[in-house]
Each structure stands twice: as structure tokens, then as C-alpha cells.
C-alpha positions as CSV (number, residue, x, y, z in Angstrom):
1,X,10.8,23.9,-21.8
2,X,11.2,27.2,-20.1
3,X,10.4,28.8,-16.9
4,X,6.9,29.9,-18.0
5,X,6.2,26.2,-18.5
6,X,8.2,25.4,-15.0
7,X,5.9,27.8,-13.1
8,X,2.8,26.8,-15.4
9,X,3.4,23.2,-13.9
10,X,4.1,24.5,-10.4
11,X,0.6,26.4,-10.3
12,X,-1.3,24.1,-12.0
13,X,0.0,20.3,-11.8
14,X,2.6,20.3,-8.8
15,X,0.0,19.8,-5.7
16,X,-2.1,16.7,-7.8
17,X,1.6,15.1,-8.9
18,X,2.6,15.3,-5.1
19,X,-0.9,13.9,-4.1
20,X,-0.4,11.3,-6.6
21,X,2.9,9.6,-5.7
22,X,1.9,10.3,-2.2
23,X,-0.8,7.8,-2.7
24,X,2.1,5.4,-4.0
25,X,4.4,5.5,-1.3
26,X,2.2,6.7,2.1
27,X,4.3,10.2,2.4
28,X,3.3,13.4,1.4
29,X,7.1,14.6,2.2
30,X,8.8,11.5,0.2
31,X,6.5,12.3,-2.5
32,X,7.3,16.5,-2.4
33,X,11.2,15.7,-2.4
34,X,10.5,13.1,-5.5
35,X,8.3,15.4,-7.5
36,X,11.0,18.1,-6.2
37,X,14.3,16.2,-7.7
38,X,11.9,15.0,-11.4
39,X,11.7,18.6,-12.0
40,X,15.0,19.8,-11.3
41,X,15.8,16.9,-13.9
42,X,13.5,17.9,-15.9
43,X,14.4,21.6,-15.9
44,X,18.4,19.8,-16.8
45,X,16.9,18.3,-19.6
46,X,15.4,20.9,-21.5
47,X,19.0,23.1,-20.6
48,X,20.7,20.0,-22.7
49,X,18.1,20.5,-25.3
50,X,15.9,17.4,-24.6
51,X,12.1,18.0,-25.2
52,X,9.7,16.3,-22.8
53,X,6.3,16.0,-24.3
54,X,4.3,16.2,-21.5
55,X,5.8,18.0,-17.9
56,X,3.0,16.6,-15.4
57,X,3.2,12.7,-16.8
58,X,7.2,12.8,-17.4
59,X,7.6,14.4,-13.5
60,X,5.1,11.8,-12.3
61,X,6.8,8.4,-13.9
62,X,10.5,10.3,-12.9
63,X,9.1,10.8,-9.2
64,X,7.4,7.4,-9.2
65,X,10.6,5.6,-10.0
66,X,12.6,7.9,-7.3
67,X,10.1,6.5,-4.2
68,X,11.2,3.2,-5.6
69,X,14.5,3.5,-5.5
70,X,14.1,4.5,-2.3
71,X,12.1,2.3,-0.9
72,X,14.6,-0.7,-2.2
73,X,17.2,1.2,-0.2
74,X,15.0,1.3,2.8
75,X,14.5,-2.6,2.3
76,X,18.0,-3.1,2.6
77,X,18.6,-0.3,5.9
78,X,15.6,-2.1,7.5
79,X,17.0,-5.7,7.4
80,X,19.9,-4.5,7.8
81,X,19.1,-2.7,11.7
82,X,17.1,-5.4,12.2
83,X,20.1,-7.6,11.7
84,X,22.4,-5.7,14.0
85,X,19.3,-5.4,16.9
86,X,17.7,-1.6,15.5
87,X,15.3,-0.6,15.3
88,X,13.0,0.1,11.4
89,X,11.6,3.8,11.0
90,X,8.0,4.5,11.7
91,X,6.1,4.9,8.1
92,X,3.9,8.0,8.2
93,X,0.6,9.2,6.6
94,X,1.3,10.8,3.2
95,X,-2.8,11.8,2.1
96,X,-3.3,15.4,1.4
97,X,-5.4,17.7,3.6
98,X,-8.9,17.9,3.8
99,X,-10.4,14.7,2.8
100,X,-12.7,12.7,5.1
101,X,-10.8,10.2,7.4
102,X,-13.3,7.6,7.1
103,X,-12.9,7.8,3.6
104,X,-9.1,8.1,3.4
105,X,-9.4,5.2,5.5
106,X,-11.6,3.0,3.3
107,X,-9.8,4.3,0.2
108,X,-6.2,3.8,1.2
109,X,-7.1,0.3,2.7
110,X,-8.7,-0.9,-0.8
111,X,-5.7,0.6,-2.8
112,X,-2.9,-0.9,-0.6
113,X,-4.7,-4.4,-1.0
114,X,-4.2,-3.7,-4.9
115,X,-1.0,-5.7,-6.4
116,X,1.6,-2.9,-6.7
117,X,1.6,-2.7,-10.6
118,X,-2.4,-2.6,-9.9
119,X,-1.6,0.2,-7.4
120,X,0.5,2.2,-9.7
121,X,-1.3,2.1,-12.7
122,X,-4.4,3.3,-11.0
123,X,-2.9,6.2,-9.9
124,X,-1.2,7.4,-12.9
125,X,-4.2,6.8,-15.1
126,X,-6.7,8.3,-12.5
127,X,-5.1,10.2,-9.7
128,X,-2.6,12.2,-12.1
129,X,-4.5,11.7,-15.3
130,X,-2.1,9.9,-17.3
131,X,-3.2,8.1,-20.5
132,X,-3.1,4.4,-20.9
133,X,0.2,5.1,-23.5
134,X,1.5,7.0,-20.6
135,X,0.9,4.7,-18.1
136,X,1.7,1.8,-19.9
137,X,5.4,3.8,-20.7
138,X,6.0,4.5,-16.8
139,X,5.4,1.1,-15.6
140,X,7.4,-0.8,-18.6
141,X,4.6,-2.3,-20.3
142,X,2.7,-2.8,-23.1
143,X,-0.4,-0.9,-23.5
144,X,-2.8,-4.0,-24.3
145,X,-1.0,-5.1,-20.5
146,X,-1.6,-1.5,-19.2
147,X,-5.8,-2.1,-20.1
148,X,-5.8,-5.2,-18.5
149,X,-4.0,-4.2,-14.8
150,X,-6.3,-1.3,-15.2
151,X,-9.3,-3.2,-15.7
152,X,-8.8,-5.9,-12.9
153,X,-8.1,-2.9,-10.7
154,X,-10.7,-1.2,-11.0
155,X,-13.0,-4.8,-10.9
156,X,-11.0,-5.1,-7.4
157,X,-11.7,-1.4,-6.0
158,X,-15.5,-2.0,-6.8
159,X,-16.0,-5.1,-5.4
160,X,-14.0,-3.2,-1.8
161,X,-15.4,0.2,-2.4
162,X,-19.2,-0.7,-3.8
163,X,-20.7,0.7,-6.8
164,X,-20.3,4.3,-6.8
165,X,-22.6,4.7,-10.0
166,X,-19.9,5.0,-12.2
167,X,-19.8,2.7,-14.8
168,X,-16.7,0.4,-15.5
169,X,-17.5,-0.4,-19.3
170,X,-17.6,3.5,-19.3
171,X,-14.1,3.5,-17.9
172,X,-12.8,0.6,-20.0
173,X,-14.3,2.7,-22.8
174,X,-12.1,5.7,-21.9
175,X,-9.0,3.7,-21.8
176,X,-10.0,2.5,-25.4
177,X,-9.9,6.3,-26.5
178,X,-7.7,8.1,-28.6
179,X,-5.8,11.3,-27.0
């Protein structure tokens, strides 16, 4: 990897990564500093002589496993001022600009009801375009697993969201596709 691809991946992939683990973790600045720190790895690795296949999926799953670290030590400071009579930190708003409220509203509400592995695989797959191999690889799992979170996700968000048009055979059928 080299600083053509680094700035190639800046101009082109950085602001939907952000987006995407913003949509994870409810921050827009948690998600910058994550997607921040995967490609400084990243740019680390390829300095060692490591290849990463693909920049925009490895710098999501890296960023995606950095908000949950930190999350688990947020967990822990929580209970822990709670415990000794503090008080938690206020979560903030992490969607990008421009979008509806109403719809960030309805949308963010019908993905936060989503199991967390439902959560996360919907992003990755369609939020930051990641493959089902890819997705199934960044949460752990087996890709036959990866179809099936996918599918009862997206069997969830249509029942809360309504039919959009979109047809979720078609979608089941993409997930069945070859790269």
C-alpha cells in the first residue's frame, strides 16, 4: 500500500467508513478517531510489508472492533462512577449531515432495536458495502451465519421501516453472488 492508495481511500471511502461505524456506535467523533487510528495501522502494516486486500473493508472491521473496545471500557468507567456516586457521560448524536430528522429518527430507532450482530452486519454489508465474505470475516463468523443475520435483519427493518419497493429475495439474491 502506498500513499496514492492512502489518499485514494481518504477522497473516496473515508467520509462513508466514518458514516458507517458512526451508525454503530451513535458518534460521528468516536467513529472519525476509530477510522483515524485503523488507518494509521493500516499505513504500519503495509511499512512491515503486510498486504491488505481491500483498504475500505479492512479500516472498517479495524475501526468497528476499536468502538468496541471502547465501549467495554466505558461499561466498566460507567459502573464504576455509578458505584462511587458519579455521574455516566451523556451519549451524543453520531449521523452525518444532511439527512432528514424524521428519517434519521425512524431509521436509527429501527436499527438500534436490531440485535447488535444484526446491527453490525447490516452496516458493513450495506452502509460500507462490504461483501457477505467480508462481513462474515469482521464479525467472526461463518458466511452461511453471516446470510442468515443478514436476512432476519433485513426481515426485521421491513416489517419497522415498511416496504420500500425493494425486494428482499433480490437482496438475499445479492448476498448469494459471487464478487
Amino acid at each position: 500500500m502506498d500513499e496514492y492508495t492512502i489518499r485514494e481511500f481518504l477522497a473516496r471511502d473515508y467520509p462513508k467508513v466514518v458514516a458507517g461505524v458512526a451508525l454503530l456506535c451513535g458518534s460521528r467523533a468516536m467513529a472519525e478517531d476509530a477510522v483515524q487510528e485503523a488507518v494509521v495501522r493500516a499505513w504500519e502494516r503495509s511499512e512491515r510489508g503486510e498486504s491488505i486486500q481491500s483498504l475500505p473493508a479492512w479500516t472498517a472491521v479495524v475501526a468497528t472492533n476499536m468502538v468496541r473496545s471502547r465501549f467495554r471500557r466505558l461499561r466498566v468507567e460507567r459502573r464504576e462512577r455509578l458505584r462511587t456516586g458519579g455521574m455516566p457521560a451523556p451519549v451524543t448524536d453520531g449521523w452525518p449531515a444532511g439527512e432528514a430528522a424524521e428519517d434519521r429518527a425512524v431509521v436509527l430507532a429501527a436499527l438500534s432495536a436490531l440485535p447488535r450482530r444484526q446491527r453490525e452486519a447490516t452496516v458493513l454489508r450495506y452502509y460500507l458495502d462490504l461483501d457477505v465474505v467480508e462481513v462474515a470475516r469482521a464479525l467472526g463468523v461463518t458466511e452461511g451465519t453471516a446470510k442468515t443475520t443478514l436476512h432476519r435483519a433485513r426481515r426485521t427493518l421491513l416489517a419497522a421501516l415498511g416496504d420500500t419497493g425493494g425486494s428482499d429475495r433480490d437482496e438475499e439474491m445479492n448476498d448469494h453472488a459471487e464478487p
